[in-house]
Every structure is written in structure tokens, then in C-alpha cells.
GUZAPA-149761 format. One record per residue (C-alpha): x, y, z. Coordinates in steps of 0.25 Angstrom, whole numbers, padded with zeros to 4 digits, always signed. Example, Ala and Ser with C-alpha at 12.3 -4.5 7.8 and 13.67 -1.06 7.14 Angstrom:
+0049-0018+0031 +0055-0004+0029 
END
This chain:
+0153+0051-0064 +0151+0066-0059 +0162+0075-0064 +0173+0080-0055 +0173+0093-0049 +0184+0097-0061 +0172+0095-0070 +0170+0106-0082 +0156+0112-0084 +0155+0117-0100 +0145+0124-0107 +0145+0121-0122 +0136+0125-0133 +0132+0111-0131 +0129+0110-0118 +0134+0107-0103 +0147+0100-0103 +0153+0093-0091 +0168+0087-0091 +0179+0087-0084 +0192+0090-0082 +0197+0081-0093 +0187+0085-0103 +0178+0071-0099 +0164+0074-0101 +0153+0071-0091 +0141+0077-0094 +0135+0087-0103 +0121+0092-0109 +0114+0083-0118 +0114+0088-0134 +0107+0101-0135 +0099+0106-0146 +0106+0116-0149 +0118+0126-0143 +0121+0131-0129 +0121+0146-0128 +0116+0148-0111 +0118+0141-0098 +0109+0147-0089 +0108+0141-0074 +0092+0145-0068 +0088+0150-0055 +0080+0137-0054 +0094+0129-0057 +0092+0124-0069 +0102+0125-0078 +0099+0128-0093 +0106+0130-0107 +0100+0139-0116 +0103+0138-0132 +0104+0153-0138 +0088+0154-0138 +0087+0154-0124 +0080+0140-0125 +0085+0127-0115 +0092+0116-0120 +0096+0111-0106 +0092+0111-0094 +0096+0105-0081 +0082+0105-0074 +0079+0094-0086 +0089+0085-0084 +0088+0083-0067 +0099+0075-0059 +0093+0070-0045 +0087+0083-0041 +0078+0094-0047 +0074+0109-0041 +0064+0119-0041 +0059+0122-0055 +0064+0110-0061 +0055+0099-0067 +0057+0084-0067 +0048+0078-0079 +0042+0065-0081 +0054+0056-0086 +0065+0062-0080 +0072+0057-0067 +0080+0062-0055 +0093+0054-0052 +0099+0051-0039 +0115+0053-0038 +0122+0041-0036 +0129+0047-0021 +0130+0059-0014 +0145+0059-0021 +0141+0054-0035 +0128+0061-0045 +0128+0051-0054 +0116+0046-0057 +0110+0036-0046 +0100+0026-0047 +0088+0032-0042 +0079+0042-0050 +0067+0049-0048 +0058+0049-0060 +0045+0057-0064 +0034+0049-0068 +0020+0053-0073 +0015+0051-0059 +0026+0052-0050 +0039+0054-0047 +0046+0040-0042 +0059+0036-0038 +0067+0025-0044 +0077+0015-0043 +0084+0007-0054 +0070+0012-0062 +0063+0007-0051 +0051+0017-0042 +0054+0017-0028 +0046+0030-0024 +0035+0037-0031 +0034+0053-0026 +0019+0051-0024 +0021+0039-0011 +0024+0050-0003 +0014+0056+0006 +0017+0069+0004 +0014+0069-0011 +0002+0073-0017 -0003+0066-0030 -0012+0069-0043 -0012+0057-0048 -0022+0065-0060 -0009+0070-0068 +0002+0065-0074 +0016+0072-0071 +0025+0079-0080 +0036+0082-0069 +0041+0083-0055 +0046+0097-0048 +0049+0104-0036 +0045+0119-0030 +0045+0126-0019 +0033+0119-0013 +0036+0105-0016 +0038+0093-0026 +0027+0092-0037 +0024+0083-0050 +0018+0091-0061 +0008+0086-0069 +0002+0094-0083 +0014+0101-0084 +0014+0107-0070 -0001+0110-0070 -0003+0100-0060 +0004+0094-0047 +0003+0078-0049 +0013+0074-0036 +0013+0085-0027 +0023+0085-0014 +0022+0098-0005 +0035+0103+0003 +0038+0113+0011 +0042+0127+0001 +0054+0129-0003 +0061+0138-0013 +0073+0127-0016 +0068+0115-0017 +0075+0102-0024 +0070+0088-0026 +0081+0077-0027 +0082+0061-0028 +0094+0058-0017 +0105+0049-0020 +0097+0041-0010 +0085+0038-0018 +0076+0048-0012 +0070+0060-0018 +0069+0071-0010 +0067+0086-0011 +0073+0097-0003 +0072+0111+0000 +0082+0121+0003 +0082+0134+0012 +0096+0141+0010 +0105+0131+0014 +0096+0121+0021 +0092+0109+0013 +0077+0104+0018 +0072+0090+0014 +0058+0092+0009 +0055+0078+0004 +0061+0065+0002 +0055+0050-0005 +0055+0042-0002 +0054+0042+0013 +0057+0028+0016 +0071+0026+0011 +0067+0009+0009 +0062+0013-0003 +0073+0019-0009 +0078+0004-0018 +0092+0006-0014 +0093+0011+0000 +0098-0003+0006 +0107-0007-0006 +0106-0019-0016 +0093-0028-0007 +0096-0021+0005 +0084-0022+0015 +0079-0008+0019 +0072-0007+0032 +0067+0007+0038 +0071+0012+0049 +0066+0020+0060 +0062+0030+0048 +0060+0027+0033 +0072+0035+0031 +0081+0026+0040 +0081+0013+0034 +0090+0002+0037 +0096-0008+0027 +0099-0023+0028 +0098-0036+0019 +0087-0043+0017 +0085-0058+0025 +0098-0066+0017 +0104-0056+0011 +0118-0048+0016 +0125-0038+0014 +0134-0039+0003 +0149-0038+0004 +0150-0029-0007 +0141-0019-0003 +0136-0018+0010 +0122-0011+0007 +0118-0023-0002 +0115-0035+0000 +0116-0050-0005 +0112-0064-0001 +0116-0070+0013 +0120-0084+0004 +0134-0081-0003 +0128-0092-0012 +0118-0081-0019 +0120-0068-0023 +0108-0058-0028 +0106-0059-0044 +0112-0048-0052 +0102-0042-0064 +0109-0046-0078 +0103-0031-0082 +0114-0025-0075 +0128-0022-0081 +0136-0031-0072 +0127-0044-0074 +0121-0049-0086 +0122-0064-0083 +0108-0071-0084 +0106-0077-0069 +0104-0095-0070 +0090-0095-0065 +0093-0109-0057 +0105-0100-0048 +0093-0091-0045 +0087-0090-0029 +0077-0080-0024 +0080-0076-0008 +0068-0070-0002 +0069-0057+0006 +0062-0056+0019 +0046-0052+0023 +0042-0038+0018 +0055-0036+0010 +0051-0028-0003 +0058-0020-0015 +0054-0005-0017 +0052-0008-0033 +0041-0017-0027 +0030-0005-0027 +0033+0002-0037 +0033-0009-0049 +0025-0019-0056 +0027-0034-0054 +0035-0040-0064 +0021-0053-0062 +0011-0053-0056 +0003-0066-0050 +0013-0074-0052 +0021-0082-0039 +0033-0082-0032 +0041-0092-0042 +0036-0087-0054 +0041-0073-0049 +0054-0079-0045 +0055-0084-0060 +0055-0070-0064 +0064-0067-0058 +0072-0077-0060 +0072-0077-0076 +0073-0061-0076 +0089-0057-0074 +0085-0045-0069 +0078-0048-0059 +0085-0047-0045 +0074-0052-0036 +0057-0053-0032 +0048-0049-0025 +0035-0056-0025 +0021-0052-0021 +0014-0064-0015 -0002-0059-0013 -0001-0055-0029 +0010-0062-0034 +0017-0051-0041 +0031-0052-0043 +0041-0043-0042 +0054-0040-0049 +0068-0033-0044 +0077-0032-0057 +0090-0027-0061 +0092-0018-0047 +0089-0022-0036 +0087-0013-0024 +0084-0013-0007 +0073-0022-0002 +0064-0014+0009 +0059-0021+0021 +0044-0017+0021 +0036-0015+0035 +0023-0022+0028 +0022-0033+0021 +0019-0030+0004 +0017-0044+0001 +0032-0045-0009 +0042-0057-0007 +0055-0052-0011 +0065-0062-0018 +0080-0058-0021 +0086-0067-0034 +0099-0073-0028 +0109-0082-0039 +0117-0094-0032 +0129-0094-0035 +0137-0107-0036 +0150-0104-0032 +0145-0101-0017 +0139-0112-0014 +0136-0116+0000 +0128-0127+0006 +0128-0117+0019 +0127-0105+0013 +0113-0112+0006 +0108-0115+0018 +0110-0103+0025 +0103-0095+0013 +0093-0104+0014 +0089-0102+0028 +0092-0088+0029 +0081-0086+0015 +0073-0096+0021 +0072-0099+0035 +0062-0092+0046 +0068-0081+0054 +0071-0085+0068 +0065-0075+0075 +0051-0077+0067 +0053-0093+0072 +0052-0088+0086 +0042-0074+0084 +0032-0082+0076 +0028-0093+0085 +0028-0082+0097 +0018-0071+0088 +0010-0083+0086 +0008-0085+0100 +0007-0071+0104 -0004-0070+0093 -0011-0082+0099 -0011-0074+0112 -0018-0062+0108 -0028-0071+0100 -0031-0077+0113 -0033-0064+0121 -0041-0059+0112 -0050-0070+0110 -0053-0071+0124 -0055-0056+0127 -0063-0056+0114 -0072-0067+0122 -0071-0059+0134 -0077-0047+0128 -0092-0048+0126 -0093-0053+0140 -0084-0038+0146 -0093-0030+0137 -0105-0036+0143 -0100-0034+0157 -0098-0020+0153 -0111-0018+0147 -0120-0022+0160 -0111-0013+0168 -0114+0000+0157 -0119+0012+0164 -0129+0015+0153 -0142+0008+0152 -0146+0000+0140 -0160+0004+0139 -0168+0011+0128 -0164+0024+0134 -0153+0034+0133 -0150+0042+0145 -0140+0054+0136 -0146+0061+0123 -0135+0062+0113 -0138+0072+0100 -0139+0065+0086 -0144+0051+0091 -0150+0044+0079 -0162+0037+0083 -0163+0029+0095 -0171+0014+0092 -0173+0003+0101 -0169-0009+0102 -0182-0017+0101 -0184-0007+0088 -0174-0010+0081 -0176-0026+0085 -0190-0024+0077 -0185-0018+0066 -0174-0028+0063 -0183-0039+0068 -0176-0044+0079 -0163-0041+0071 -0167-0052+0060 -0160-0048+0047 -0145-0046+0049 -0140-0038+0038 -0125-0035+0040 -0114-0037+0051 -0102-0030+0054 -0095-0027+0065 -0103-0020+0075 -0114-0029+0074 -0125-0036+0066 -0134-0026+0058 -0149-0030+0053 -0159-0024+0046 -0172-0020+0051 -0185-0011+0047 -0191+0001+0056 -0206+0004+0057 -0203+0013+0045 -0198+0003+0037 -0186+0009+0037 -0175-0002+0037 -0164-0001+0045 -0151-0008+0048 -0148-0011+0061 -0134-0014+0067 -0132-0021+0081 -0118-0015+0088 -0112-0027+0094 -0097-0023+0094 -0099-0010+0102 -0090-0004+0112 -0094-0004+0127 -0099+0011+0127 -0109+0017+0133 -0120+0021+0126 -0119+0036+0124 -0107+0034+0119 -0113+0025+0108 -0125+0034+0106 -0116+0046+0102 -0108+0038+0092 -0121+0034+0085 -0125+0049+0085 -0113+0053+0078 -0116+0041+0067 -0130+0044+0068 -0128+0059+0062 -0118+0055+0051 -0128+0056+0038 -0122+0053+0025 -0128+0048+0010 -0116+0036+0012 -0117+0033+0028 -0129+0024+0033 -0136+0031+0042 -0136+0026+0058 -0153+0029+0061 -0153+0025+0074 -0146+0017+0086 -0151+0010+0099 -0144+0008+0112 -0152-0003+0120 -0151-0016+0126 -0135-0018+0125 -0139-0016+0110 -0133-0007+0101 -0139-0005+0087 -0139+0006+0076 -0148+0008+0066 -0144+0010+0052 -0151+0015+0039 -0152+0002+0030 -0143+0000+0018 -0155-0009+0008 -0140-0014+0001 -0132-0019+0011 -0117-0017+0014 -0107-0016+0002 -0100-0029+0004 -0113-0038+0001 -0115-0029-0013 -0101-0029-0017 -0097-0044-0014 -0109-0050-0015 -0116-0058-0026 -0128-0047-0030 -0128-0036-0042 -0114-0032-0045 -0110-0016-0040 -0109-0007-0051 -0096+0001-0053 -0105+0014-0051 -0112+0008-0039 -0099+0005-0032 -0094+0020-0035 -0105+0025-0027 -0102+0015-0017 -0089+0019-0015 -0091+0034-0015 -0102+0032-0006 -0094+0026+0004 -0082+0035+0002 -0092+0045+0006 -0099+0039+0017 -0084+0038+0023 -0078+0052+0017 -0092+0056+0027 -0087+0052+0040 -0073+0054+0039 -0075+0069+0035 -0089+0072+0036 -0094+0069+0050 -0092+0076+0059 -0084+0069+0068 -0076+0059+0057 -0080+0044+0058 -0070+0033+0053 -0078+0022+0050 -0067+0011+0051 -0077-0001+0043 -0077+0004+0029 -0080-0010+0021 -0090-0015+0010 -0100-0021+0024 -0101-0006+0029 -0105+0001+0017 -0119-0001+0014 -0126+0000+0001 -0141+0008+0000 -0149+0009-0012 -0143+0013-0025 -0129+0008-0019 -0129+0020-0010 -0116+0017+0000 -0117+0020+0014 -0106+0015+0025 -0110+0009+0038 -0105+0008+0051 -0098+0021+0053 -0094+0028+0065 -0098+0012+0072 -0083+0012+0075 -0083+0022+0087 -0093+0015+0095 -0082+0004+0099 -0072+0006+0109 -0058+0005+0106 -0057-0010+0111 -0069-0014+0102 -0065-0006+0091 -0051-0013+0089 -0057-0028+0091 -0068-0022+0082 -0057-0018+0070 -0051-0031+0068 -0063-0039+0069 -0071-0032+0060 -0069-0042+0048 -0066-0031+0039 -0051-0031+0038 -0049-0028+0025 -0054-0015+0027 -0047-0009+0039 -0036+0001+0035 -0020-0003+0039 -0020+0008+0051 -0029-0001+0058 -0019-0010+0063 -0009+0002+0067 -0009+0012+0077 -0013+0021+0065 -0025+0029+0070 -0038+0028+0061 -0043+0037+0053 -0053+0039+0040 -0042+0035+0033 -0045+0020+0037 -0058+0022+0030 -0051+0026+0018 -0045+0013+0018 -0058+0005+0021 -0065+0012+0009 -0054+0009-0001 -0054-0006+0003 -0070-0006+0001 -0068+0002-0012 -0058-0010-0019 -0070-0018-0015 -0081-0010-0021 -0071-0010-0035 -0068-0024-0033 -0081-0029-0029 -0075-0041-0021 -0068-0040-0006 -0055-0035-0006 -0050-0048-0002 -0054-0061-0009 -0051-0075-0012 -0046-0081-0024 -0043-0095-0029 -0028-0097-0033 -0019-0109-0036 -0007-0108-0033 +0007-0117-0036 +0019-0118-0024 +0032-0121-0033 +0039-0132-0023 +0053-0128-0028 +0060-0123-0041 +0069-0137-0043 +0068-0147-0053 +0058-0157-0043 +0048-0145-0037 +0036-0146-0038 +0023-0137-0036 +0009-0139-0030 -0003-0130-0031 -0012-0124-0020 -0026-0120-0021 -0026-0105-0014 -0038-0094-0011 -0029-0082-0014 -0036-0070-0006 -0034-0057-0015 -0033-0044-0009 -0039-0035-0019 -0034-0022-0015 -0020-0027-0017 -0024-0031-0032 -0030-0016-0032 -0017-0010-0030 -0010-0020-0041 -0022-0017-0051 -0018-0002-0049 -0006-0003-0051 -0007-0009-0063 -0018+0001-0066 -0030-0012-0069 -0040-0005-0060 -0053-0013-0068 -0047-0026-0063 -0051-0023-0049 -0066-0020-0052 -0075-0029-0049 -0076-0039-0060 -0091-0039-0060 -0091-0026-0066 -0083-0028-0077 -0083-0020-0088 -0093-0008-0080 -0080-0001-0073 -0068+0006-0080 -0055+0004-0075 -0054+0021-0071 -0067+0019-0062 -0060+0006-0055 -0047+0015-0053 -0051+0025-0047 -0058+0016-0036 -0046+0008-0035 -0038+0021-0033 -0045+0026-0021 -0046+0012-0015 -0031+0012-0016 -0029+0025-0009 -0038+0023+0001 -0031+0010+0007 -0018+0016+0007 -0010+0011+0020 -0007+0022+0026 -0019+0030+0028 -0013+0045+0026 -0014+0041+0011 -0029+0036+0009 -0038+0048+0004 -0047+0051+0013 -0062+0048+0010 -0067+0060+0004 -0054+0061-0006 -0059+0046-0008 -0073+0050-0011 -0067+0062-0021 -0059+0051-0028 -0070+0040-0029 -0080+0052-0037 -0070+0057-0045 -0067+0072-0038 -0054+0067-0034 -0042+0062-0042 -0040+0046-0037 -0025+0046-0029 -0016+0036-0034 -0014+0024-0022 -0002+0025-0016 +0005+0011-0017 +0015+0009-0007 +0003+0014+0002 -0003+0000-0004 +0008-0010-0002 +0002-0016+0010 -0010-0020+0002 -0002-0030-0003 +0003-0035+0010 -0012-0039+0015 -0015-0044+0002 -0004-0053+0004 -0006-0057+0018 -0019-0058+0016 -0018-0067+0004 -0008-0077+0012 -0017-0079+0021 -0028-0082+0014 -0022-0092+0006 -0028-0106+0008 -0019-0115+0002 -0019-0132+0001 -0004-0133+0003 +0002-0133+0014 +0013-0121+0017 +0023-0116+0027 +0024-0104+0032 +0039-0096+0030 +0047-0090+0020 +0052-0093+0005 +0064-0093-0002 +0062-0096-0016 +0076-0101-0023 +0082-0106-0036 +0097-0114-0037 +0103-0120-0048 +0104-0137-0050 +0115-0138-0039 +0105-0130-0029 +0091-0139-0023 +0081-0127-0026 +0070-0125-0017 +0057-0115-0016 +0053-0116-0001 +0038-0111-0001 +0030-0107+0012 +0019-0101+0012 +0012-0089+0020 +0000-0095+0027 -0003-0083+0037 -0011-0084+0051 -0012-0070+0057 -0018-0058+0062 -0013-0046+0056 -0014-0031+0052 -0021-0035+0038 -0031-0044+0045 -0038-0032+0047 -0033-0022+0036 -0029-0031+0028 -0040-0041+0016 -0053-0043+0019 
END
């Protein structure tokens, strides 16, 4: 308890002493090593006792409450710790501690916040820390005894400066001018994070802004009579089990008076990113059984595309209603309790666990007819279309003959169209397809073979304004780009003529059945193509966005030598075509999540391209594949359940199994397994790494392409992914694995509630499956 305002401060040859009136003690300084001779109060705050030597045997800098000041340093190991109220300094339960690599904010021991999520902070990820301090210019982790600045987080300059974690559960640092106090910084941001911000499972929900959320109980819970700010379930009959690790319960629960009450969609638990699953692979009952035989254990939440399980114990916390989808089921472990039982109540807590919102009954069947709709319109304007461009053609001002009646500077060379039709043979050997058109290879008189490409998905333009597109491709020349040689504009036909690429596109060497890429050979690849793309986006200029990055438009030359094709084809659509052309490309799992927003693009979309082709190159196999599973659908957990067995193709989204293998640090297991025992787990991480980075969600956090291109040679440090900006890779990898399941027993759609009774109770386990017919963002940025 804090000491009263009669309390006496004594300074003894032992230390610091702190009593009241009454002579109770309430604190004092630990032993000393030897006798107290000075007490001496510095200019930077710290208070000090000095033996008769002038040598420290205390300090206050070392031994930090919840806040800490200029000059002073908080180490590795040693924590902040948040007051318990405004009115009462006792220690709370939320601590901010310096790690090695970071300084993270926890909970009941648990991360919630790492200093290096925000935006704002700057990371070496090169050097371990030794400790955390602030200055006049900002907050700063020191590595190599201060030599060097591992986390660095710059703010406006100040000679007063203070960094402190709030009674709220928020760090933040402030700055004073005189008697004005300034907030400089504050984590995190988004107060859902913070585990206790809606009281015991409250449901927290931002508002308007991430520092206004609203709280509420989750879908069969209420508030509880007790306190107001937690919550308990709906059915008096249950109430929420109670850890036997905490002083007031050390009771062993009866596993058969155990039930499971589901939360709602996208409902998840802030320890979620931060630890390990307690299992992985395993499914839902299994995880249940977990839980079920640990005390401890308060509640699940269970990851269906990888079937990791996790485990609440001993505390547990607020729930956080997430915008997207992560893929986790949360369940919350109820006990039944004899002496309410209630044939009603059951039923009512059954329905309200189980049943299907009334609203959904009446807005599903409504969305599905809207969406029938627009299918139609769009089919019938789609079949409408070649005959309106048609129309539009014959009525074009321009002539499509051999000549051109403008001279524009920087033309390639002009062929015609008889020419090129000699060359390719009437168009004979196709050797590729994409969405602009067919592309076939051919031979000029010099025997100089060429690649050929017919543009059949080009906007209604007119002709000058295609010629002085192909004139600014036409003077872009570099090693990693293939070169345009020429063009030609007659009868209706539009066709560019390309340098040809001996090897072929990357897709048919990667994923193919011929010799196996080499470690070192995929290297060059994939600095060739970093550069080709660090070229256009900072070296022409006027910057191209090429919009296609994928293994079908990077072409392979002799020696491997990479080269990207169809760059700057984008800008000869009009706006109409070039949406239509976007989803229908076929190339989905390489479109960045901005497409499907009102987010502009920008090179950063590239970025993401490049680091879903690069997982590809390290795995050797698409980034979405299937694989044969057999799985078991447990009936029920009574006495007459029985199961049966499926036969399922499981797709498996690799980059989501890249972020699990790095964060458990197995890079090797992601290389391509044909190149066993020829590629080092360093040589795999670092690839993994970048890949990481560059398919960050948002795109303000992808490297740009040349940082890309210094990381992939080893100029540059390889940044650390950041993972919260990863989470929705775990959202299309389930959605995309649930709907690609092909299953022989027939299932419903809905929702589940798994539950456990005792002998006087009919158990049940309602099982409905997730059979998904749609159209939505992740059909495009999502799996391919």
C-alpha cells in the first residue's frame, strides 16, 4: 500500500528507510555493501547514495518504477510497471520490458506490443540491445554499449523529455516546455490491443478512431452482475471456468461438466500474434482436448487452414473484433453447473450459440440475388462488347494503312504486316500467351529470331497515341528488360516485335519437369529481376509500374540471364479495359491487396508481385498447391458417436507456411526439396526475408526495389517482416483452402458449437462445414 502523507523518510548508515507514523515499515534500500556516508540528488534526477569513497551503492536510475528520463538507461532485463490507478502506485499488471531485440509491452507475461510495429520506428535488426533511453531527439535502443542505435524512434527536440508506461496500458513519452506537457508518442495506437481495455472477455470494437473504441460481450455472453465491465455467459446454467493456478481456485474441473461456447466471426485474442501454438496440425477436438485436460486453460482459439491451436491459460483478458478475417475460431471453456438446471434455459443457450442470425436468413438470400444480377449485366455487356469496339473501329478517323501521316521521335522500327507474317510463318509456332494476346516466334532475313506478340486486348485509341507509348518502351534499354525492336500498326492489327528469350518464361523452368534450377542460378534470377523492376520504377525517365510481375513474364536468355517482359503494356488500355483486364488476367495470386481498394497504385504493388515470384523461385512449386489429406468428422463426444473419414485435396498456400517456418526460424524447409543438401539455411533466409517484406499489406512498409535489390546482394541488412502486417496471409490461405476442398461427405453450411455435459446431459458436436461459392477480394490478391 502506498504510505500515507504522515510517512517518514530516514537516512541510515544502511540505507533509505520509509515508515510511518507508528514506526511500520514500508520500504527501504536493499542490503548495501557497505555503509552510507552521502545522499546526493543529480541534476539529471537520479537519486544516489555514496559510501565514504565517493563510490555508488544505490541509485534510483537502476531501480525504475513506470517511468524513466533523460540520461537514464533501462537494461535488458529490467521492466517498467504501470500503477495500479491514478489514485493507487502499486504495482499494476502491465510491464514494459527490454528484450534483445525489442522493447515489448506485456500483459499477465503475455507480448501485446513490440516498439518496432510502429511506423515511425526505425530498425537494425544487425545488433542486439543492451538497453532502452531517451534524449532530447527521441527514444532509442542501444546496442554495443551505446555504439550503435538498433530501434530508433525520431521526435520533435526537447530538453525535458520523459517516457512512461500509463496506468492504461499504453507507453507513451512526453515532452515538456515550462509548464506545458506535450505528447510526443504513444503505443500502441490502437487501444484494442491493450488485453484488458474491455474488462474480463469484453468484446472491443473501434470506433470512429483506434483511440475511441467501444465495448460490449461477445454473441451469448452478458454483462456480469458483479462487475459491469466483464462478462459471463447468457445461460445461468454455465459459468466461465476459473484457472486452478490462481489463489482463489485450486479445484481440478470434471472434464464431462466441461462445454466450449464459440465466439463470433473474426473475433480474436491479442496473445494470438504474438506466441506459439500450444499444437500444430492437429484439429478442432483434439484442441478442445487440450484444453480440456490442462486446468489452466480458460479458452481456444483454433486456426483452421493450419491447424495450430491456441491456448488462453490462467488470465484471461478482452476479445478484439477484427475488420479481416485471420482464419482463428475462438472457443471460451464454460463448466455446467447442476444446481441451475433449466430445460429453457438449455435451449435458449443453444439457439443463441447456435442458431443463424435473422438478419443473415433474410440478407443472404438477397446478396445472392443481387450478385446473380451483376453476373448477368456483366455477361451480357461483355457479349456486347467486341461488336461496340468494332462499330468504333470502322468509324476511327485514322486510316489503317502502312502509313503514318504524324512522325513521332524515338519510334523503334516500323515492320509490315505481310513481314512479320513471313517471318512467323503465317503465325505458326505459338510460344506463349498472356493477356494482351498470343505471342509466336518467327525468324527475319537475318536469321535473327524474334518474338512476336499480337495485341488483342488494346483500348480504343487512336494510333498516335499508341505509337508514342511504344516510343517510350522502345528507348528503355536495360541488361534485365527485353528489348521492344519494333512494332507495326496496319490492318486493324497491332503487333510488337520483341528480342527472343532462347529459354522461355520462368514458370516452364521452375515447375516444370526439365533439369532442376541451381541455388546460384535462381540468385541471379532473382536479382535480375529485382533490377529490371528497380530500372523502371527509378530509372526511367518517366517511372513505369509494370502491374504483371509473375514467373510467365519474366523470361529466361542464355546463362539464365533474367529479363521481364511486358512492361509499360499496361498504359495502352483505357481505363474501362484496364479494370476488366485486372481481374481477368488469371494471375490473382500476384496482384497486391491495394487493388481491390480505392488505394491508388504505385511501385509499391510491384514490390509485392516480386516477393510472391520470389517464395516461388525458393520453393520451386506455385504458391498455391494441392495436397491429398484424409480427414475424420467426429459425430459427437457421447458414448454412441461415431466418426467417418473424407478424402480431401487440401490446397496449401505457401506463403502462409513461409511466415510459420519464420517464425520458428526453419527457413531450409521451404527450399525447394530438389535441392537438398546444395542450399544453407542463411542463403534460404535471407530470401525468405525480403519476400516477407515485400508482401506486406500495407504498402507504406514494403522496401522499395532498389533497397530490395541491396538486400538480395548483400549491400544491405535484410529487414525483419513485420507480422501483424502479415496476418491476412492467413486469411486467404484459409479461404482459399476452404474452398478448395473437394470432399465425399456431404456437409451443411453454418456455424458450430462444440460442447461437453456430464451423464445427465445428451451431448452433442454439431458439425457444418464451410463449402464457399464467391467472388471476392482474394480471388484476385489472393492464392494462385
Amino acid at each position: 500500500m502506498p504510505i500515507s502523507n504522515s510517512g517518514i523518510m530516514s537516512l541510515t548508515a544502511n540505507g533509505i528507510v520509509l515508515s510511518e507514523q507508528d514506526g511500520s515499515l514500508k520500504w527501504s534500500t536493499p542490503r548495501l555493501q557497505s555503509s552510507v556516508s552521502v545522499l546526493q540528488l543529480a541534476e539529471t534526477g537520479n537519486l544516489v547514495l555514496l559510501d565514504q569513497y565517493n563510490e555508488t551503492l544505490w541509485e534510483s536510475f537502476g531501480n525504475p518504477t513506470d517511468t524513466i528520463v533523460i540520461g537514464q538507461k533501462l537494461k535488458v532485463g529490467t521492466l517498467l510497471s504501470s500503477g495500479t490507478s491514478s489514485d493507487d502506485l502499486s504495482t499494476g499488471s502491465y510491464a514494459l520490458a527490454v528484450t534483445t531485440s525489442d522493447a515489448t509491452l506485456q500483459w499477465q507475461a503475455l507480448t501485446y506490443w513490440k516498439l518496432s510495429m510502429d511506423t515511425a520506428a526505425y530498425t537494425n535488426p544487425n545488433y542486439a540491445v543492451d538497453y532502452m533511453a531517451v534524449n532530447q531527439t527521441g527514444l532509442y535502443l542501444y546496442g554495443s554499449n551505446g555504439s550503435v542505435v538498433v530501434v530508433q524512434l525520431n521526435l520533435p527536440p526537447s530538453n525535458f523529455r520523459i517516457a512512461k508506461l500509463d496506468i492504461s496500458g499504453q507507453f507513451i513519452v512526453c515532452s515538456f516546455t515550462g509548464a506545458d506537457q506535450n505528447l510526443n508518442f504513444v503505443g500502441p495506437v490502437d487501444e484494442c490491443r491493450i488485453p484488458y481495455i474491455c474488462g474480463r472477455l469484453g468484446l472491443c470494437t473501434n470506433g470512429i478512431s483506434l483511440n475511441n473504441p467501444m465495448c460490449s460481450c461477445p454473441s451469448s455472453f452478458h454483462g456480469s452482475s458483479n462487475n459491469t465491465t466483464n462478462c459471463v455467459p447468457g445461460n445461468n446454467s454455465y459459468s466461465l471456468a476459473v484457472s486452478c493456478k490462481t489463489a482463489n481456485n485450486s479445484n481440478h474441473m470434471n472434464p464431462s461438466s466441461l462445454s466450449y461456447i464459440r465466439l463470433g466471426y473474426n473475433v480474436d485474442y491479442f496473445a494470438n500474434d504474438f506466441t506459439v501454438p500450444a499444437k500444430y496440425g492437429v484439429n478442432l477436438s483434439a484442441c478442445e482436448d487440450l484444453c480440456s485436460g490442462d486446468c489452466a486453460c480458460l479458452g481456444i482459439f483454433y486456426d483452421n487452414s493450419s491447424g495450430s491451436c491456441y491456448v488462453i491459460e490462467n488470465e484471461l483478458g478482452s476479445v478484439v473484433l477484427r475488420t479481416k478475417s485471420n482464419g482463428r475460431l475462438g472457443f471460451i471453456k464454460t463448466i455446467f453447473l447442476a444446481s441451475h438446471t433449466n430445460l429453457g434455459s438449455d435451449k435458449d443457450f443453444s439457439n443463441d450459440a447456435q442458431g443463424f442470425p435473422t438478419a443473415a436468413v433474410v440478407l443472404l438470400p438477397l446478396s445472392g440475388l443481387i450478385l446473380v444480377i451483376v453476373i448477368g449485366i456483366f455477361l451480357w455487356r461483355r457479349s456486347k462488347l467486341p461488336k461496340l469496339v468494332e462499330e468504333k473501329s470502322n468509324h476511327s478517323t485514322f486510316p489503317f494503312s502502312g502509313d503514318l501521316e504524324f512522325s513521332i521521335p524515338g519510334l523503334p522500327l516500323r515492320f509490315d504486316y505481310e513481314e512479320l507474317e513471313r517471318a512467323t510463318e503465317n503465325f505458326q509456332t505459338q510460344i506463349g500467351t498472356g493477356g494482351f494476346g498470343a505471342v509466336y516466334k518467327g525468324m527475319l532475313p537475318d536469321k535473327t529470331f524474334i518474338a512476336v506478340k499480337k495485341i488483342n486486348n488494346l483500348g480504343v485509341r487512336g494510333k498516335k497515341d499508341f505509337c508514342t507509348e511504344i516510343a517510350i518502351i522502345g528507348n528503355i534499354h536495360h541488361v534485365n528488360l527485353v528489348k521492344l525492336k519494333g512494332y507495326c500498326v496496319q490492318r486493324r492489327q497491332w503487333l510488337l516485335v520483341y528480342e527472343y528469350m532462347n529459354r522461355g518464361s520462368l514458370d516452364k523452368t521452375l515447375f516444370g519437369n526439365g533439369p532442376v534450377l541451381e541455388w546460384q542460378e535462381r540468385v541471379e534470377i532473382a536479382v535480375g529481376v529485382a533490377r529490371g523492376l528497380a530500372y523502371l520504377h527509378s530509372g526511367c525517365e518517366k517511372k513505369i509500374i509494370h502491374c504483371d510481375v509473375k514467373p510467365e513474364n519474366i523470361l529466361l536468355h542464355d546463362n539464365f540471364q533474367a529479363k521481364i517482359s511486358d512492361f509499360g503494356l499496361s498504359k495502352l488500355l483505357s481505363p474501362e479495359q484496364s479494370s476488366m483486364f485486372t481481374t481477368m488476367r488469371g494471375t490473382r495470386g500476384y496482384l497486391a491487396p491495394e487493388w481491390l481498394t480505392s488505394s491508388s497504385i504505385t511501385d509499391k504493388t510491384d514490390v509485392y508481385s516480386f516477393g510472391m515470384v520470389l517464395l516461388e523461385i525458393v520453393s520451386g512449386r506455385k504458391n498455391c498447391s494441392f495436397r491429398a489429406q484424409s480427414h475424420s468428422l467426429d459425430e459427437n463426444h457421447s458414448a454412441g458417436g461415431h466418426s467417418s473419414s473424407s478424402s480431401i485435396q487440401e490446397l496449401i498456400y505457401f506463403p502462409l507456411y513461409a511466415l510459420e517456418m519464420h517464425e520458428k526460424g526453419r527457413y531450409l524447409e521451404l527450399a525447394d526439396p530438389r535441392l537438398h543438401g546444395r542450399v544453407t539455411n542463411e542463403e534460404v533466409e535471407k530470401f525468405v526475408l525480403v519476400a516477407l517484406c515485400c508482401v506486406h499489406e500495407e504498402p507504406g512498409l514494403r522496401p522499395n526495389m532498389v533497397s530490395v535489390v541491396g538486400m538480395l546482394e548483400g549491400n544491405l541488412p535484410s529487414s525483419q517482416p513485420r507480422i501483424e502486417s502479415l496476418n491476412f496471409l492467413q486469411f486467404y490461405g484459409r479461404r482459399f483452402t476452404e474452398a478448395s476442398m473437394v470432399e465425399e461427405t456431404g456437409v451443411q453450411d453454418g456455424v458450430t458449437l462444440y460442447q461437453e455435459s456430464n451423464a445427465s446431459h445428451t451431448s452433442t458436436k454439431t458439425v457444418y462445414g464451410t463449402r464457399f461459392s464467391y467472388v471476392s477480394s482474394q480471388q484476385i490478391s489472393g492464392p494462385r
